[in-house]
C-alpha positions in Angstrom: 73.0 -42.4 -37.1 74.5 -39.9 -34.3 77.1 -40.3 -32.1 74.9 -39.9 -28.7 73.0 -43.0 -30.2 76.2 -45.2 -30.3 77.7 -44.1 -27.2 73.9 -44.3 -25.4 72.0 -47.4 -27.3 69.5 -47.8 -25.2 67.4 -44.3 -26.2 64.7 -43.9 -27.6 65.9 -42.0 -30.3 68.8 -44.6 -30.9 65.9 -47.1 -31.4 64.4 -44.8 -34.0 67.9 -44.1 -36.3 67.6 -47.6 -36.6 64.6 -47.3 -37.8 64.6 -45.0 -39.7 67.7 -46.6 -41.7 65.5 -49.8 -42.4 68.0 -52.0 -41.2 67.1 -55.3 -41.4 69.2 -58.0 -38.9 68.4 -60.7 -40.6 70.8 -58.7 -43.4 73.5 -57.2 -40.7 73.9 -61.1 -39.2 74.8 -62.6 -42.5 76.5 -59.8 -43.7 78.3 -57.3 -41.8 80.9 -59.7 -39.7 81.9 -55.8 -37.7 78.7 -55.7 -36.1 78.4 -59.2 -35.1 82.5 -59.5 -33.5 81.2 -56.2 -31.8 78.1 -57.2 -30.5 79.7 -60.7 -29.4 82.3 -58.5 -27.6 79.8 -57.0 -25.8 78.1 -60.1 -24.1 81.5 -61.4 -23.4 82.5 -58.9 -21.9 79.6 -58.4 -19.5 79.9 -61.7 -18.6 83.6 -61.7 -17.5 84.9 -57.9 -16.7 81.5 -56.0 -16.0 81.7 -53.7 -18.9 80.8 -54.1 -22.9 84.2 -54.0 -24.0 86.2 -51.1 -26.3 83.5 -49.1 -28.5 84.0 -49.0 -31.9 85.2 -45.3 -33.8 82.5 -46.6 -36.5 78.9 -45.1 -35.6 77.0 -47.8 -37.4 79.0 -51.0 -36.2 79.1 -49.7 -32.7 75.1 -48.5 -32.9 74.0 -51.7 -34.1 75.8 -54.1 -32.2 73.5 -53.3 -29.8 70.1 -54.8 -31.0 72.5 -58.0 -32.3 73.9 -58.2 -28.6 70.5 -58.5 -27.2 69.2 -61.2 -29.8 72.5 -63.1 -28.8 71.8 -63.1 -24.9 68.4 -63.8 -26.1 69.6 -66.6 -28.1 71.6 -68.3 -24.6 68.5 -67.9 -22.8 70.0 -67.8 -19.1 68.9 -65.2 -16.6 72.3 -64.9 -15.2 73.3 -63.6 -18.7 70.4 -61.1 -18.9 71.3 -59.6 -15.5 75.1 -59.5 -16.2 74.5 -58.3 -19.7 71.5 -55.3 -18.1 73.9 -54.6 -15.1 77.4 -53.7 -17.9 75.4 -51.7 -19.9 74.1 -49.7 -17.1 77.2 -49.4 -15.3 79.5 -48.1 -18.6 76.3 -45.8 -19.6 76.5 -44.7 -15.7 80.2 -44.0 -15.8 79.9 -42.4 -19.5 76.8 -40.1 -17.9 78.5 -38.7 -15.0 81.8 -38.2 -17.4 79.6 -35.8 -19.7 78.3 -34.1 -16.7 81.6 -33.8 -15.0 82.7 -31.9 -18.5 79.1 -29.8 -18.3 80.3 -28.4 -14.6 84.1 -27.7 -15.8 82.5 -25.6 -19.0 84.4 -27.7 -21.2 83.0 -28.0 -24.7 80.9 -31.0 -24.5 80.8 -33.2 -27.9 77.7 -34.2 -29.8 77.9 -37.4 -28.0 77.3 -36.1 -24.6 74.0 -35.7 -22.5 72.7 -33.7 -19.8 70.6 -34.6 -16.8 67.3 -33.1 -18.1 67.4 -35.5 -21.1 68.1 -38.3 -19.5 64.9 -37.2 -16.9 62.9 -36.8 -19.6 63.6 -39.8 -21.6 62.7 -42.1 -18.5 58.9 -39.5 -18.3 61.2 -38.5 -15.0 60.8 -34.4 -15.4 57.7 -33.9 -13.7 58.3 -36.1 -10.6 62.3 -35.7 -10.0 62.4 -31.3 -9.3 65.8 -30.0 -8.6 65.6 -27.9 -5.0 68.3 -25.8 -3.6 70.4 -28.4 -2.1 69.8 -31.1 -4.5 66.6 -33.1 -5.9 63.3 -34.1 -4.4 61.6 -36.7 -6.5 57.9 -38.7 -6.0 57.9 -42.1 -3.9 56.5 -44.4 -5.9 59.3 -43.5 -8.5 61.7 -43.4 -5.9 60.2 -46.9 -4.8 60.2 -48.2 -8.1 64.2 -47.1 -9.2 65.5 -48.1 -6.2 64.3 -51.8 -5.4 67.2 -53.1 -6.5 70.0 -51.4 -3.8 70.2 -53.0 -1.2 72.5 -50.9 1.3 70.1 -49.3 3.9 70.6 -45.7 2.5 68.2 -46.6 0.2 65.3 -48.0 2.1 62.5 -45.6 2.2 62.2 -45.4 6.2 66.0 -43.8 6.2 64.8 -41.3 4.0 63.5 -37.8 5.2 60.1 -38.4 3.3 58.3 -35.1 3.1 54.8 -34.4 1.0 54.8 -37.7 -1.2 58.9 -36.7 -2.0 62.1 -37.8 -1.1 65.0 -36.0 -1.0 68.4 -36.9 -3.4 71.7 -35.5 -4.1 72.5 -35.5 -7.6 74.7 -38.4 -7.4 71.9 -40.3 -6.2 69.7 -39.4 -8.6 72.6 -40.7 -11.5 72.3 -44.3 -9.5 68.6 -44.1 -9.7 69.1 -43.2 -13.2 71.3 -46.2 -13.6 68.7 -48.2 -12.2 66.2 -46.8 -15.0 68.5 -48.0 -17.4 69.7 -51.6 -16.4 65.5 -51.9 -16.6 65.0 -51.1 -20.0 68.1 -52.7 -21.0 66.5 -56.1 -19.1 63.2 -55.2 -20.4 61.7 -57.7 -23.0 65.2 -60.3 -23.0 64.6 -62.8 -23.7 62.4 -62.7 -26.5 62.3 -64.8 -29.3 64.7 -64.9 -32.4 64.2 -65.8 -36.5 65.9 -69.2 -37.3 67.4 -67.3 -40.0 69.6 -65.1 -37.7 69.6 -67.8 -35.2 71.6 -70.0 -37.6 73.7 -67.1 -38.7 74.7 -66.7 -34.7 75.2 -70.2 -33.7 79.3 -69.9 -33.4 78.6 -66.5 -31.5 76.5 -68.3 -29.2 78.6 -71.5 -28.8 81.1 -69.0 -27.8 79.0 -67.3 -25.3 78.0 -70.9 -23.5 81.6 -71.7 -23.3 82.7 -68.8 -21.6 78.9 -69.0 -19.2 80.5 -72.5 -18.3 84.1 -71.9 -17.3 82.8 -68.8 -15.0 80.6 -71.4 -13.2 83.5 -74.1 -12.9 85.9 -71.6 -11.6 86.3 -73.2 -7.5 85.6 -70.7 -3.9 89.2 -69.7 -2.8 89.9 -67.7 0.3 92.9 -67.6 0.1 95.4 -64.3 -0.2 99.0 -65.1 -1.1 100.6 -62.3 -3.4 103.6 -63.8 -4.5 101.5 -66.3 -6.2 99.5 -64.2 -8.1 99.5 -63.6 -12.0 101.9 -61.4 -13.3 99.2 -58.8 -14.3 97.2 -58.6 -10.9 101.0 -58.4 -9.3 101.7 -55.0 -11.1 98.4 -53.8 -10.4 98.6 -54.6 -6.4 101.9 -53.3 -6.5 101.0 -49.9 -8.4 97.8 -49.9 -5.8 100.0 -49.8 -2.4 102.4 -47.4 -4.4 99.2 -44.8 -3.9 99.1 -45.0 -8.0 96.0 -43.9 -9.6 94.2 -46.7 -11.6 92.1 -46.3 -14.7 88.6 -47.6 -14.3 89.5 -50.8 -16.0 92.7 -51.7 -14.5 91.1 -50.6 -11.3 87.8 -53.0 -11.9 90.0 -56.1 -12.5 92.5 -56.2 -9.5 89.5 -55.1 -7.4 87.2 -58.2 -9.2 90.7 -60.2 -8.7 90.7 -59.7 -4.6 86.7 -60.0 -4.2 87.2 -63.4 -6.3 90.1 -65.0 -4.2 88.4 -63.9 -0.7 89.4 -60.8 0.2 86.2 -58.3 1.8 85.4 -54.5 1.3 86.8 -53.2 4.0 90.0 -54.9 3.7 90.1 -53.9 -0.5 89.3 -50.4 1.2 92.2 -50.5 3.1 94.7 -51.3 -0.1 92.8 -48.1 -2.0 94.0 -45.4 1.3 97.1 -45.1 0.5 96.1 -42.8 -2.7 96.2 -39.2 -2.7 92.8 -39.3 -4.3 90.9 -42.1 -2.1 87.5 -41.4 -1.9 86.1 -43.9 0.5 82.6 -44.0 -0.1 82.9 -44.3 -3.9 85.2 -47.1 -3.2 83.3 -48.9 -0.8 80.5 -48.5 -3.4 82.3 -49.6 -5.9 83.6 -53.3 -4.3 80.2 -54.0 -3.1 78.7 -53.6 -6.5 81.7 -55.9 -7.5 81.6 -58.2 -5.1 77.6 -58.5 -5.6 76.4 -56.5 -2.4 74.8 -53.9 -4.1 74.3 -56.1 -7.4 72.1 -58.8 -8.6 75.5 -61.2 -9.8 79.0 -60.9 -8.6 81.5 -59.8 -11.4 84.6 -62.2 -12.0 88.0 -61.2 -13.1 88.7 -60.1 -16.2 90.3 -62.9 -18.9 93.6 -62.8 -20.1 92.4 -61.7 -23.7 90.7 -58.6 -22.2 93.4 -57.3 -19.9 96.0 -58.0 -22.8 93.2 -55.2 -24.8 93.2 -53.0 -22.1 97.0 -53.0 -21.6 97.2 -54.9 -18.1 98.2 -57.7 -19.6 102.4 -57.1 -18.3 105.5 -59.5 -17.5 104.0 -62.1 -18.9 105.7 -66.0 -18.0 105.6 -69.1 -19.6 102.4 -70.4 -17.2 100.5 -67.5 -19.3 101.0 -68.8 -22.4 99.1 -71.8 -21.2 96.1 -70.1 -19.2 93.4 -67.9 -20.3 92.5 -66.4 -17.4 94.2 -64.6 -14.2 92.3 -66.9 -11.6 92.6 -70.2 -13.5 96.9 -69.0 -13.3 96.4 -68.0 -9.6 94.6 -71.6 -8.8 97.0 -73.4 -10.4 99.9 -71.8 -8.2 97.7 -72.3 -5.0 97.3 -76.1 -6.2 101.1 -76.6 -6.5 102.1 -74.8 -3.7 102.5 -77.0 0.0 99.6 -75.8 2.2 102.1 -75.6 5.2 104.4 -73.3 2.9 100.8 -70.8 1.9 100.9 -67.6 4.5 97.6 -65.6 4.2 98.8 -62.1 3.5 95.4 -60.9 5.4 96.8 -63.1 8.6 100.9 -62.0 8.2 99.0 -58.1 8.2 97.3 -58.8 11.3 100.3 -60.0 13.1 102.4 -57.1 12.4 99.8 -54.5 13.5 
């Protein structure tokens, strides 16, 4: 079992080393509790932060969770858990891909476990219809048609597109989001399918856990409301380190962004927060809250939990109210419910005032 294959599961060749090694899930369920906390982790995670969670240094545990994940979403059998748990592990593989490029084009010494564009065209049979050009990459319509039918922003519609001999034209970072696109389909592909009773039984806490966590997102209440002082210690320190021009790590960045989506707040006002960095990019930020927010998505991501932004080391300044609450909106309703609404001042509404 390789590297590549844990960081990228969804390869061919990852599917292979497993087969190769024999392994039996009926045997890895029962027996090997690593793989089955990991592969729980992962679902969980897609379902409430967006992501699959902290990989494991262990090749085999983090490899296999994997296959084990994908029998437990098939196990829950609801199609808002197949698109969460398709659209994570698309989105890390999609950040991981563009890291490994990013160290290609710096002519850093790139690990075992990183990949280059060409594989990744060829494991999705993309080589002979994606062609680099001069200025980027032309690649056939009915591929291009096919990858992209799930974007909805108008850049992606075929008549905004300068089609030219059957082609259409792509940067390279486009191509990545097609690519992404690729991906979330085979991850999707075939869930759910049937599962042994064995492993079934084996899995039933995992799953119990699963529903539970399925069932609090869908009881969390719409708020539109945007009062700062009220918010949870952790999403204060991150707004606060956000109008300091601070640069966020994906993570921390994915939760207070998730946090102001959830409680009302729209793109171009989370845009707005983001200027102030030295580093802003606009149109990756823009990008990035719609696909939050569900624009550019199939489901809109929540807030991270309490547990997860404790891992992750956002977790800060904790009070005694987050002793008692597992998760940054369930604190942040609770302050709104005990607050007078004659004493609650939108911040969005005290901003427009002052300019």
């Amino acid at each position: 079992m390789q590297r590549l294959h844990a960081r990228y599961p969804f390869l061919e060749g990852a599917r292979e080393a497993v087969a190769t090694e024999a392994v039996d899930l009926a045997t890895v369920v029962e027996r090997d509790g690593a793989v089955v906390d990991r592969a729980c982790e992962r679902v969980l995670a897609a379902l409430e932060d967006g992501d699959t969670g902290e990989p494991r240094r262990d090749v085999r545990t983090e490899l296999l969770s994997y296959p084990v994940a994908r029998v437990l979403v098939s196990l829950v059998d609801e199609r808002v858990l197949v698109r969460k748990y398709a659209w994570a592990e698309a989105t890390v593989a999609y950040d991981r891909i563009t890291d490994d490029l990013e160290d290609t084009t710096e002519l850093k010494s790139v690990a075992s476990a990183g990949i280059d564009l060409e594989t990744l065209l060829a494991e999705f049979d993309l080589e002979a219809s994606a062609r680099e050009t001069g200025d980027g990459y032309r690649i056939e319509d009915a591929t291009y048609l096919s990858l992209a039918a799930t974007l909805r922003d108008d850049e992606w519609r075929l008549v905004n597109r300068a089609l030219a001999n059957g082609e259409v034209p792509v940067s390279e970072s486009e191509l990545l989001v097609l690519l992404r696109e690729a991906i979330r389909g085979r991850v999707a592909d075939g869930l759910p399918f049937d599962v042994p009773e064995a492993i079934a039984a084996e899995l039933e806490d995992e799953v119990a856990t699963i529903r539970d966590a399925l069932a609090d997102l869908e009881l969390t209440r719409e708020i539109d409301t945007v009062v700062p002082e009220l918010f949870p210690p952790c999403m204060k320190a991150l707004l606060d380190a956000i109008q300091q021009g601070e640069h966020l790590p994906h993570h921390s960045r994915f939760a207070i962004t998730a946090f102001l989506t959830s409680i009302g707040m729209d793109t171009d006002e989370i845009v707005e927060l983001y200027r102030v960095n030295s580093a802003f990019g606009e149109e990756m930020t823009r990008y990035q809250t719609d696909h939050i927010r569900g624009e550019t998505s199939p489901t809109e991501y929540s807030a991270p939990s309490c547990a997860t932004m404790q891992s992750y080391g956002d977790c800060v300044n904790k009070d005694d109210r987050c002793e008692r609450i597992a998760h940054p909106m369930a604190y942040y309703e609770s302050r709104l419910d005990e607050t007078d609404e004659d004493d609650l001042e939108d911040w969005r509404e005290a901003t427009a005032e002052d300019s």
